[in-house]
C-alpha positions as CSV (number, residue, x, y, z in Angstrom):
1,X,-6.4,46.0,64.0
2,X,-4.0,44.0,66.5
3,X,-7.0,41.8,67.4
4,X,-7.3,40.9,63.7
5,X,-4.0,40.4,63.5
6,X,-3.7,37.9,65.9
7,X,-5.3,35.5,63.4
8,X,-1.8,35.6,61.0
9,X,0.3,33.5,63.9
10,X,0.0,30.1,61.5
11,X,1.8,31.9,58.9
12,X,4.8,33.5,61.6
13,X,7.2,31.3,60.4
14,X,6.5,32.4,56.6
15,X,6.7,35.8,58.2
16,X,10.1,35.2,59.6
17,X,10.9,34.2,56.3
18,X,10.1,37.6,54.8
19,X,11.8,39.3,57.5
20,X,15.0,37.2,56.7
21,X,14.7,37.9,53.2
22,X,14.2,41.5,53.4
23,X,17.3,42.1,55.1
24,X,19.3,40.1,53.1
25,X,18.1,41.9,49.7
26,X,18.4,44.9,51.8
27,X,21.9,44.1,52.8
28,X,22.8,43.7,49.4
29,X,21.1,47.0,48.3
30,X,22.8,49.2,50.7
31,X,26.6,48.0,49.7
32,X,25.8,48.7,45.6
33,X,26.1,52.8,46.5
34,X,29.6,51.6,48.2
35,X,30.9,49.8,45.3
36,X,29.8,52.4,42.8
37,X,31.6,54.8,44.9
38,X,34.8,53.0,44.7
39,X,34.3,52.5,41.0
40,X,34.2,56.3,40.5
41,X,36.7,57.3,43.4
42,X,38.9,54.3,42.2
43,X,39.0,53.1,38.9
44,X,38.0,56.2,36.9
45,X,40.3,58.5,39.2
46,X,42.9,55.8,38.6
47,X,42.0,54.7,35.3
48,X,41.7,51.0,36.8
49,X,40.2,49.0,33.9
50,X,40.4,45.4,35.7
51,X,39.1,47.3,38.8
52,X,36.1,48.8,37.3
53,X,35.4,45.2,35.5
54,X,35.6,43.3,38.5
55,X,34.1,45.7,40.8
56,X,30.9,46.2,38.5
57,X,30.7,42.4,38.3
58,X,30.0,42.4,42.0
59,X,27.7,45.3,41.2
60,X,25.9,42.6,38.8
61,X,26.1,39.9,41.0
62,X,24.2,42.1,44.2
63,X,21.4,43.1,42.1
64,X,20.7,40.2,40.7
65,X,20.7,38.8,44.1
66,X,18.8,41.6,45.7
67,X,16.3,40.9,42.7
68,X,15.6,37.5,43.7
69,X,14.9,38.3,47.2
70,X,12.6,41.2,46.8
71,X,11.1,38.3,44.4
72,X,10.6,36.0,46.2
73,X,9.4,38.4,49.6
74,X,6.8,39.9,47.3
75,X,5.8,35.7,46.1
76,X,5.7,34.6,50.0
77,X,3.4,38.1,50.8
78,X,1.1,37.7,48.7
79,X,0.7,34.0,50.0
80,X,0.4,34.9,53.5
81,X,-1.7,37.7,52.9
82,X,-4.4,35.8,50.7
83,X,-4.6,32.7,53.1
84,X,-5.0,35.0,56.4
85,X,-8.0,37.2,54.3
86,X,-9.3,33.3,53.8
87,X,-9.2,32.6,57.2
88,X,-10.5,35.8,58.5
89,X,-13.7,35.1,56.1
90,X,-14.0,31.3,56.8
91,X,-14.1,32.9,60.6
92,X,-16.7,35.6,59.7
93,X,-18.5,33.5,57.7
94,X,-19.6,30.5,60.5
95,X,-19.6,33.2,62.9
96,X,-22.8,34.9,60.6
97,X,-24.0,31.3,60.4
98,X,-24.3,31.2,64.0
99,X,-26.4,33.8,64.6
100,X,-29.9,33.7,65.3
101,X,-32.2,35.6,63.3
102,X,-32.4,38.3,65.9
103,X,-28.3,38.9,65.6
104,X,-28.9,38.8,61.6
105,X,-31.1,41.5,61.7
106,X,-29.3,43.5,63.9
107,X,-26.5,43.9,61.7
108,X,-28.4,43.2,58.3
109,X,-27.2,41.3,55.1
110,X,-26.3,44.0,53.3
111,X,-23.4,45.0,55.9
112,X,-22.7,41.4,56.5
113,X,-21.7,41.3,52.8
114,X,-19.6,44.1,52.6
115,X,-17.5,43.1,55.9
116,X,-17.4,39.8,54.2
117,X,-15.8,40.9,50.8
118,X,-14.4,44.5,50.9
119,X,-13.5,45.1,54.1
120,X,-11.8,42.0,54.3
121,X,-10.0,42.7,51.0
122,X,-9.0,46.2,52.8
123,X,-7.4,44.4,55.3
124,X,-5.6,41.8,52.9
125,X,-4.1,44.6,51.0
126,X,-2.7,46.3,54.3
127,X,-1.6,42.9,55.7
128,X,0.1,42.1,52.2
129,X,1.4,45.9,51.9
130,X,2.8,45.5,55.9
131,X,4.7,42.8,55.3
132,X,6.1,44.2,51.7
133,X,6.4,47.6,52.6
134,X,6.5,47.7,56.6
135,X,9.3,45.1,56.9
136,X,11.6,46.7,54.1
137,X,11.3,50.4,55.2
138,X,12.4,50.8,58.3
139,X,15.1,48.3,57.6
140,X,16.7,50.4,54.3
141,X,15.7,53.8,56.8
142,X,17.9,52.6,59.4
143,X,20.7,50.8,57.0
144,X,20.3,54.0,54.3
145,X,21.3,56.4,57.7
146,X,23.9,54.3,59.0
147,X,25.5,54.0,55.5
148,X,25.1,57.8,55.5
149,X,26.6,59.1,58.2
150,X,29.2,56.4,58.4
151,X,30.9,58.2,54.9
152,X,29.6,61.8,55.4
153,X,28.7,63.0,59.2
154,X,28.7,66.1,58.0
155,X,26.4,66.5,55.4
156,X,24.0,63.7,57.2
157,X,22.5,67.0,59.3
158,X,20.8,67.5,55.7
159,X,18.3,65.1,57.2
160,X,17.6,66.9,60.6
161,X,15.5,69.8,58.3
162,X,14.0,67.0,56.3
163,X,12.9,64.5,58.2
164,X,10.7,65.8,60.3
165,X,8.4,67.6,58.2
166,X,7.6,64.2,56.4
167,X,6.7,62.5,59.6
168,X,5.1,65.2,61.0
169,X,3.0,65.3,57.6
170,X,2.5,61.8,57.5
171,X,1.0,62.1,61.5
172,X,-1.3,65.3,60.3
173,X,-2.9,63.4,57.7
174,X,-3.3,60.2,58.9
175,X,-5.6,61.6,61.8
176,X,-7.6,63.5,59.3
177,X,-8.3,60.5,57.2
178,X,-9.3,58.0,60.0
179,X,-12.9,59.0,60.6
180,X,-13.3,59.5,57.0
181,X,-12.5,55.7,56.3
182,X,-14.9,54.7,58.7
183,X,-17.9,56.9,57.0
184,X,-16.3,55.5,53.6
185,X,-17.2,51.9,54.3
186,X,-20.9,53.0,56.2
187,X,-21.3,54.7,52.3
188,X,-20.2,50.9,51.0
189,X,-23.2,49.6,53.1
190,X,-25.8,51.6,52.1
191,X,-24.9,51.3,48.9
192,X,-24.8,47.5,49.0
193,X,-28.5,47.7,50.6
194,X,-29.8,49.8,48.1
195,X,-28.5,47.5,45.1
196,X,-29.5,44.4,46.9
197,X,-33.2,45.9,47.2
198,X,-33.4,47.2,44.1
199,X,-32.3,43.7,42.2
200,X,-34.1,41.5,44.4
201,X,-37.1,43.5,44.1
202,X,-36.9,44.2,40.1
203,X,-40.6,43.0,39.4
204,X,-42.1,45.1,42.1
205,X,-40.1,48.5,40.9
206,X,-41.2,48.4,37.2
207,X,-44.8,47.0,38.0
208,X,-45.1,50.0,40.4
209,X,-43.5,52.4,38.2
210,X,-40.4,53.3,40.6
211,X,-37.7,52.9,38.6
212,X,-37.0,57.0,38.4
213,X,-37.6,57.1,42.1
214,X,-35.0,53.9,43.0
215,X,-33.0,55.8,40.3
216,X,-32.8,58.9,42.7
217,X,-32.3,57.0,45.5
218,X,-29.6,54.7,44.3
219,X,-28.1,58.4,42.8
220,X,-28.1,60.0,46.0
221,X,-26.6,57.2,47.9
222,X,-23.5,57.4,45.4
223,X,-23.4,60.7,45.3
224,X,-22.6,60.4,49.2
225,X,-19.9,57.5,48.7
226,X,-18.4,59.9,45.9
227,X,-18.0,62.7,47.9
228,X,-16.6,61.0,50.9
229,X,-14.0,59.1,48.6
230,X,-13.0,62.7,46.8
231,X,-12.5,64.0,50.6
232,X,-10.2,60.9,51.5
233,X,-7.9,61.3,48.5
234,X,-8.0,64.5,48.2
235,X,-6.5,64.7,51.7
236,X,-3.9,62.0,50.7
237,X,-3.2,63.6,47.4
238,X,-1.3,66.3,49.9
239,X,1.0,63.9,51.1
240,X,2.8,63.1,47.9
241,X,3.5,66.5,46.8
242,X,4.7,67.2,50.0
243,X,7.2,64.3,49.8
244,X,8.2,64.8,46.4
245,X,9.0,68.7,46.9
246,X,11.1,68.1,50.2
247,X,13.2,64.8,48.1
248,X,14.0,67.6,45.4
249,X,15.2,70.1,48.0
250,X,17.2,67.7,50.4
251,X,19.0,66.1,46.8
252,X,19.8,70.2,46.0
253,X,20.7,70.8,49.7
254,X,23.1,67.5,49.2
255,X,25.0,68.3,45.6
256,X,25.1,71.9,46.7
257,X,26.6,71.4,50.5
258,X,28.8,68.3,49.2
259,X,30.1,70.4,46.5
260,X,31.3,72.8,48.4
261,X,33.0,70.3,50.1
262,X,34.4,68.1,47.7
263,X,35.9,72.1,46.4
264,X,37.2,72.5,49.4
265,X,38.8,68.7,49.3
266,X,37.0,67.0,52.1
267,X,35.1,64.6,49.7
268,X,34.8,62.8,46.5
269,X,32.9,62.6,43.7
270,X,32.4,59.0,44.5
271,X,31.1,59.9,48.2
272,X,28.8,62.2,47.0
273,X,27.2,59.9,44.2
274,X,27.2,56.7,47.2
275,X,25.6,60.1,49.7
276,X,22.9,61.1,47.4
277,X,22.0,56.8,46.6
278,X,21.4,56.7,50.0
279,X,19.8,59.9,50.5
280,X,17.2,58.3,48.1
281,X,16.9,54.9,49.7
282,X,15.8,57.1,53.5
283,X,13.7,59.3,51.5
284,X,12.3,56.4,49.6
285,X,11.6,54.2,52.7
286,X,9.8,57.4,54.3
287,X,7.4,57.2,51.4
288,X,7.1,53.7,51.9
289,X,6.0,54.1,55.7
290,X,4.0,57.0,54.8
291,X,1.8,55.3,52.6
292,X,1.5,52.5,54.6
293,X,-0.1,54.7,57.9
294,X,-2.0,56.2,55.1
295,X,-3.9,52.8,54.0
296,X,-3.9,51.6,57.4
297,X,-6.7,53.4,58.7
298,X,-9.0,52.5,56.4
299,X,-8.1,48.8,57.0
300,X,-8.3,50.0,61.3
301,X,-11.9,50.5,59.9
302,X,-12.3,47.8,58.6
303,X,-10.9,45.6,60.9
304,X,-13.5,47.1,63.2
305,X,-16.2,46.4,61.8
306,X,-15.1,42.4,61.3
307,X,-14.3,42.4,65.2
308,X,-17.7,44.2,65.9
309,X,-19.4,40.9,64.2
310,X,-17.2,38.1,65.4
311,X,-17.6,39.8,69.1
312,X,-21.0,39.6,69.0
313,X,-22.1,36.8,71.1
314,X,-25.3,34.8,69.8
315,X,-27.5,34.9,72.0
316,X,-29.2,31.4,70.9
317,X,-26.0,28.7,71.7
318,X,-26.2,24.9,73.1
319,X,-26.0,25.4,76.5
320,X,-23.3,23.8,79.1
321,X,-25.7,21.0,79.7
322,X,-27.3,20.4,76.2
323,X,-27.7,16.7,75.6
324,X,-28.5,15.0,72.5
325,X,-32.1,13.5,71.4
326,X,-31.6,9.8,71.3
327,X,-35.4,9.1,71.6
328,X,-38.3,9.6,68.9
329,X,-40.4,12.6,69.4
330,X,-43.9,11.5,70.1
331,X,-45.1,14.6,71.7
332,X,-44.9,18.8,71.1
333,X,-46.3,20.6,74.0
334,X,-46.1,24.8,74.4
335,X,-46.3,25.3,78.6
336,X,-47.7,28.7,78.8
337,X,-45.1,30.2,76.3
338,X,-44.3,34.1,75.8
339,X,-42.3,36.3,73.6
340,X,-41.1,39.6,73.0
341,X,-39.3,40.4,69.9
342,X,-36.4,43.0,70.8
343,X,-37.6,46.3,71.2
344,X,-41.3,45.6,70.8
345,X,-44.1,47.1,73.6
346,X,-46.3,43.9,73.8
347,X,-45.3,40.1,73.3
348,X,-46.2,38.9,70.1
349,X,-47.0,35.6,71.7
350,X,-49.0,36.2,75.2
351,X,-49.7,32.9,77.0
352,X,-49.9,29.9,74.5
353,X,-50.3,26.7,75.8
354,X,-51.5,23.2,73.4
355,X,-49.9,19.8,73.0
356,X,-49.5,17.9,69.9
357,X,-48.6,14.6,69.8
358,X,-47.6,11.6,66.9
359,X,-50.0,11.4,64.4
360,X,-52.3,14.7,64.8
361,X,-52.3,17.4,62.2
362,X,-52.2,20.6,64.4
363,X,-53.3,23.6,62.0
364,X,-52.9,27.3,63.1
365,X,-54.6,29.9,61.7
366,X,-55.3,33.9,62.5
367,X,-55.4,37.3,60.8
368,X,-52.1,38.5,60.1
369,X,-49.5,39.8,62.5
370,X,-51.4,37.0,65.1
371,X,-47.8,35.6,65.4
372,X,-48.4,32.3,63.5
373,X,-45.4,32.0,62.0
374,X,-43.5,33.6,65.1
375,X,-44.7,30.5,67.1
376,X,-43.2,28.0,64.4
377,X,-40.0,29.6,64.5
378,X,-40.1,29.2,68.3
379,X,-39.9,25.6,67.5
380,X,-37.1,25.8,65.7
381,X,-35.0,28.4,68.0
382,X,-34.4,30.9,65.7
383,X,-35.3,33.0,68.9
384,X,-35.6,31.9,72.5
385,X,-38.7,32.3,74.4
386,X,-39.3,34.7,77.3
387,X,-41.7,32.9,79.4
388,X,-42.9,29.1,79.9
389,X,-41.1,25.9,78.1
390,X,-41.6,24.3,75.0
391,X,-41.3,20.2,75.5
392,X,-39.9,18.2,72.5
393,X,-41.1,14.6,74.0
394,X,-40.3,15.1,77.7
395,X,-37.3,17.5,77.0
396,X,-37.2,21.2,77.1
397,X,-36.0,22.7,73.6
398,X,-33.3,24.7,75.3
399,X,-31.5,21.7,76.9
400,X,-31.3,19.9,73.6
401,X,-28.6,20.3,71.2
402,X,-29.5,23.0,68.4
403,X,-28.0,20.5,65.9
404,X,-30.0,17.7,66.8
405,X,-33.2,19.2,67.3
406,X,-33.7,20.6,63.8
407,X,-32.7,17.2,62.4
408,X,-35.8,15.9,63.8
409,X,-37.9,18.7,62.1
410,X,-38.7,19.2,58.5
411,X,-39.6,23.2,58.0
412,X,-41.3,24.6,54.9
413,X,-41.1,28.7,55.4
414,X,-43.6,31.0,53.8
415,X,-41.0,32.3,51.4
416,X,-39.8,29.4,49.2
417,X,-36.1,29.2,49.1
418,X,-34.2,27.2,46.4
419,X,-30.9,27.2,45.2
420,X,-29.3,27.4,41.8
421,X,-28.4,23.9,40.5
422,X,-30.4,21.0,39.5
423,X,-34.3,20.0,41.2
424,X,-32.7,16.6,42.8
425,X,-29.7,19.3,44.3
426,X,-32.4,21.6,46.1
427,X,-34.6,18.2,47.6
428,X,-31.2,16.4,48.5
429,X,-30.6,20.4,50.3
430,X,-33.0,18.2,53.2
431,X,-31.0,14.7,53.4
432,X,-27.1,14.9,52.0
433,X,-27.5,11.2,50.8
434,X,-30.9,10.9,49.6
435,X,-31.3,8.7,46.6
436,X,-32.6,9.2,43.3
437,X,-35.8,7.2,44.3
438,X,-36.2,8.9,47.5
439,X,-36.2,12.1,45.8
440,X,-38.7,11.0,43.4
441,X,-40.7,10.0,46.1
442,X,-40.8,13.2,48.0
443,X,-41.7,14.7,44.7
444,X,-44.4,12.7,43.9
445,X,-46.1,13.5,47.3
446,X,-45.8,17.4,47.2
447,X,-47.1,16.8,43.5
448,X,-44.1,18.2,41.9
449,X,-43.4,15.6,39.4
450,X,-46.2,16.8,37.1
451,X,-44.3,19.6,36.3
452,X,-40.6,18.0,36.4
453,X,-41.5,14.8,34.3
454,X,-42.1,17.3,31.6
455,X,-38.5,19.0,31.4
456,X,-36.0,17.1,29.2
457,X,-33.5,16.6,32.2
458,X,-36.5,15.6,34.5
459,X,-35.3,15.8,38.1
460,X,-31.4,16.4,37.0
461,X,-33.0,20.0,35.1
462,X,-31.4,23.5,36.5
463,X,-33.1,25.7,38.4
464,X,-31.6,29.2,38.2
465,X,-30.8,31.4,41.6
466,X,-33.5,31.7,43.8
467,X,-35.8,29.5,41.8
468,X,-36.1,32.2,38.7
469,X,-37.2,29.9,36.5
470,X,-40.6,28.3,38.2
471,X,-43.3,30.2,39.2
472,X,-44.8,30.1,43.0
473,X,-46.6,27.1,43.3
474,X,-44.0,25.1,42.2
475,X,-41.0,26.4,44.3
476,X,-43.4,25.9,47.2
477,X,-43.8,22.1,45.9
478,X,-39.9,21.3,45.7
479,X,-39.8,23.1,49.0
480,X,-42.4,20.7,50.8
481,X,-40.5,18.0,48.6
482,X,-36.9,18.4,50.3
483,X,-38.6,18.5,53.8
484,X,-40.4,15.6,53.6
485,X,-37.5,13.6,52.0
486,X,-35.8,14.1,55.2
487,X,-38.4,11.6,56.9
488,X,-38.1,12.9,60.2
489,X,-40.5,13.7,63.9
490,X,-41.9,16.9,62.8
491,X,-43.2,18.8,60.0
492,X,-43.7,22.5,60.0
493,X,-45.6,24.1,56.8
494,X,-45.7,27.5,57.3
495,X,-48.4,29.2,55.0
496,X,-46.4,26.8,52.5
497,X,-49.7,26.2,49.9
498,X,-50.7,29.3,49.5
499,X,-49.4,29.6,45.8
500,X,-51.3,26.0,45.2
501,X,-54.5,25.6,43.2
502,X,-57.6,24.4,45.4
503,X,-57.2,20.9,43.4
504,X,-53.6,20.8,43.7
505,X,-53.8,21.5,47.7
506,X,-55.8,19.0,48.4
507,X,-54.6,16.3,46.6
508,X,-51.2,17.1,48.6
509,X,-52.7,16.8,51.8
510,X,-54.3,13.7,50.8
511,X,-50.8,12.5,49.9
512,X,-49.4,14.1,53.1
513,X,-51.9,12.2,55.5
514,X,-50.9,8.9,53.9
515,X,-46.9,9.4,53.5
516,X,-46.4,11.4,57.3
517,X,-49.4,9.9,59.3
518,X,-46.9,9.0,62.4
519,X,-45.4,12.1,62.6
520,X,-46.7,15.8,64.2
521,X,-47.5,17.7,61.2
522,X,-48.1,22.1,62.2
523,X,-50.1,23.3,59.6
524,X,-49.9,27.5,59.3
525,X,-52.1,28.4,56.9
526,X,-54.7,31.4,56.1
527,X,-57.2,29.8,54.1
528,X,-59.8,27.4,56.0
529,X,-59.9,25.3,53.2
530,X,-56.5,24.2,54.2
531,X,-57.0,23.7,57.5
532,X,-60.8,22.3,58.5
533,X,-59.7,18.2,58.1
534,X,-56.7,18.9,60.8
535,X,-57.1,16.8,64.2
536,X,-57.1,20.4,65.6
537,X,-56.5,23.9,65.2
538,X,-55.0,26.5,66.8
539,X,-56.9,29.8,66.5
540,X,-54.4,33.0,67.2
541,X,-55.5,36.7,67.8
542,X,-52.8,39.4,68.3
543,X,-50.7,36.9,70.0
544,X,-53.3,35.1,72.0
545,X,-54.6,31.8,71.6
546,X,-58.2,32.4,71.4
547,X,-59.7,28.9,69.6
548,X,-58.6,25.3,70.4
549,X,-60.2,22.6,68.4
550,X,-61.8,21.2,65.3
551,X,-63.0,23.1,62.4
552,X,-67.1,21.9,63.6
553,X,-66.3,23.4,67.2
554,X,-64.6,26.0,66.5
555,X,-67.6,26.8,63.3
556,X,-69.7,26.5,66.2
557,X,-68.5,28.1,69.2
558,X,-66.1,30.8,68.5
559,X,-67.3,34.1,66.9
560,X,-63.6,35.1,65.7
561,X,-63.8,31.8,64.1
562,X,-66.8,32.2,62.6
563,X,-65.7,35.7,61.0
564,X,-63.0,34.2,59.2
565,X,-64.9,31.4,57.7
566,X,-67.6,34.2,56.5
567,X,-65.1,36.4,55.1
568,X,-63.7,33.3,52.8
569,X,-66.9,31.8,52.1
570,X,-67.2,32.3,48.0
571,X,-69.6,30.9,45.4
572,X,-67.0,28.0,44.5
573,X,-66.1,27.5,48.2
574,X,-68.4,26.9,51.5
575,X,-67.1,25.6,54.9
């Protein structure tokens, strides 16, 4: 939790403000059971009528005043607490966004969105109940006890029996409920996962029939969170009791000890009335406190689980050295490259070596699980290599700048990504300042304006989240659209025509050749159709490159070549 905290020190002199405030409403609070005292012992004993006027006008005037403050404390709170929970997510957030794909996974998105909204929220409501709650109590504990024993020494020893069986309560079940906040926000996760799973994967569900089965499992999963929250409050739901029953006996321990007293003359009415106001005010305060150690260890959870992210050192970084590419890239070249994924027995890329250069259409092609589009994303460093380099002119990837190596690529992944907002929004995701004609153009060439000229709002129409609203082969068009508006080194399609027509695949790469024939262009791709007019192709088995050349020598030379070609070979289609 300190190491969270740590992030409030720009809002320390809003703090001190608080803190100033506090005392000052607390000040006032603690001299109203004085002047109601003298009121009684006073002006009713004495029958003081201009006494009891005036003195109840300063009664007035405190409260009012006291008001104010506690106003304006709980105003300046909330502030603080909402800008350091915008902070601490701003943090989290680029932190996530930092992470290579082999960090992402680790923790997984689901978990990443619940540190990122409720645990974060737990820990603004602690911050924001500290500085309420934490500031004010022991303030009006130590005031109410001074106050006390300063009028009645006697009867103050009240507190002695009191006292500690609410702290030692509040100690018992705070320790109780601290691993139980901790298996409270695992529940959150899992619950999280399961509801992302089971929205993003809708279709799949009902076309399989799972619903009663996702039911079950979504059912089980809150049954879990349910019975971990009962177990949580149930042991807090002990605490207030607890208090409530020793604040009724300590107030009859007072009016019956200081009864006896004022009988025996030794006190007033007026003491005792002040005695029991700031009986109230300690008693009150040790509620306060309590229920603060109560929340915070859910938020010490919390806070955890936000330090266990931003602690976690990406592994993929600029290095010390990294420069900047200043020159065009006119060659790709993998030097005997291999990699492991984390955890895994053999390297899904074993060995690979080939060069492309400016100009050449480089295709790669292989069963599945060969590690085609493992070797693309090499390119990009979502994950580092293990073994050999891979050259971006005459430069090793790793001692570029991340930043300005990707700026030179345009990627198309296998799973079209789009945004909601408008078409021209989601091409313009690939240049910032792109304009309206050099959207259109990138459209026209991954033939997506067939569809678009169509809408009403033509490239200005929405596109729901995710792309909802298009089917396959056109969120993979405005996906090839916004890389190539970008007009950059390198183009990466990665299985990215898959959902496209025979006709309307090869009239893109017909529009490809002519619009990116300077640049390297890395064709992945399963069907041969899609790759047998590249320069060259790049045959992968289980990680190995096992074929190097053009669709004629490969059709003629190599036998795992050959299989494929047979196994696609159909009535309409022939290599």
């Amino acid at each position: 939790m300190l190491a969270i905290l740590k992030y409030i020190k720009p809002y320390k002199y809003l703090i001190a403000l608080i803190m100033v405030f506090t005392l000052i409403a607390i000040m006032l609070e603690l001299y109203l059971p004085t002047l109601m005292a003298d009121v009684v012992d006073v002006g009713i004993v004495n029958e003081d009528v201009p006494f009891i006027i005036k003195t109840g006008g300063w009664m007035v005037l405190f409260a009012f005043f006291a008001v104010l403050f506690t106003i304006a404390v709980a105003y300046i709170s909330n502030r603080v607490a909402l800008g350091f929970a915008r902070d601490i997510r701003r943090r989290l957030f680029v932190k996530i966004e930092s992470f290579s794909l082999q960090e992402f996974e680790r923790v997984g998105p689901a978990s990443l969105i619940t540190r990122s909204t409720n645990d974060i929220k737990q820990i603004q409501d602690v911050v924001n109940m500290m500085l309420r709650m934490m500031t004010r109590a022991p303030l009006m504990l130590v005031g109410g006890i001074i106050m006390a024993v300063s009028r009645e020494p006697v009867l103050s020893l009240v507190f002695l029996v009191a006292m500690p069986i609410l702290v030692g309560s509040i100690v018992l079940i705070a320790r109780k409920a601290i691993p139980l906040f901790g298996l409270l926000q695992k529940r959150t996760d899992r619950l999280n996962l399961l509801l992302r799973e089971t929205l993003s994967g809708i279709r799949v569900i009902r076309a399989f029939n799972r619903v009663n089965f996702e039911k079950a499992r979504f059912t089980e999963a809150n049954n879990e969170y349910r019975d971990t929250g009962v177990k949580v409050n149930r042991i807090i739901a002990v605490v207030f009791p607890i208090m409530l029953i020793t604040m009724n006996f300590t107030n009859i321990a007072i009016v019956w000890f200081g009864a006896i007293r004022i009988d025996q003359g030794a006190m007033q009415v007026g003491n005792l009335m002040a005695f029991l106001q700031y009986a109230m005010m300690i008693l009150m305060s040790l509620i306060m406190m309590s229920y603060a150690f109560i929340m915070i260890p859910r938020a010490q959870a919390s806070a955890e689980r936000i330090n266990e992210v931003l602690n976690i050192q990406a592994k993929i970084t600029d290095s010390s050295t990294a420069r900047k590419l200043v020159s065009d890239v006119s060659k790709l070249e993998f030097r005997n490259v291999t990699f492991h994924y984390e955890g895994a027995e053999k390297p899904a890329l074993d060995n690979i070596s080939f060069q492309a250069k400016a100009g050449e259409t480089i295709a790669i092609i292989g069963s599945t699980g060969a590690g085609k589009s493992t070797l693309v994303q090499l390119i990009l460093r979502y994950y580092d290599i293990d073994i050999g380099k891979i050259m971006v002119g005459d430069t090793d990837i790793r001692d570029v700048k991340i930043k300005d190596l990707r700026n030179k690529i345009g990627y198309v992944p296998q799973k079209a990504s789009l945004f909601s907002g408008t078409i021209a929004e989601n091409v313009r995701f690939g240049k910032d300042d792109a304009t309206d004609t050099e959207v259109i153009e990138a459209l026209k060439t991954a033939q997506a304006m067939e569809f678009i000229e169509v809408k009403e709002e033509g490239i200005h129409s929405h596109i729901s989240q995710a792309g909802a609203n298009l089917s396959g082969g056109q969120k993979q068009r405005l996906a090839i659209a916004r890389a190539l508006v970008r007009k950059v080194n390198i183009y990466i399609f990665d299985d990215s025509f898959s959902a496209l027509d025979y006709k309307t695949d090869a009239r893109l790469r017909h529009a490809l050749k002519q619009k990116i024939e300077d640049a390297i262009v890395i064709i992945v791709a399963q069907r041969v159709r899609t790759v047998m007019n590249a320069d060259r192709i790049i045959l992968l088995n289980e990680g190995k490159l096992v074929g190097n050349g053009t669709h004629e020598e490969l059709l003629k030379d190599n036998s795992i070549y050959q299989e494929i070609v047979a196994s696609q070979q159909t009535e309409g289609e022939s290599a």
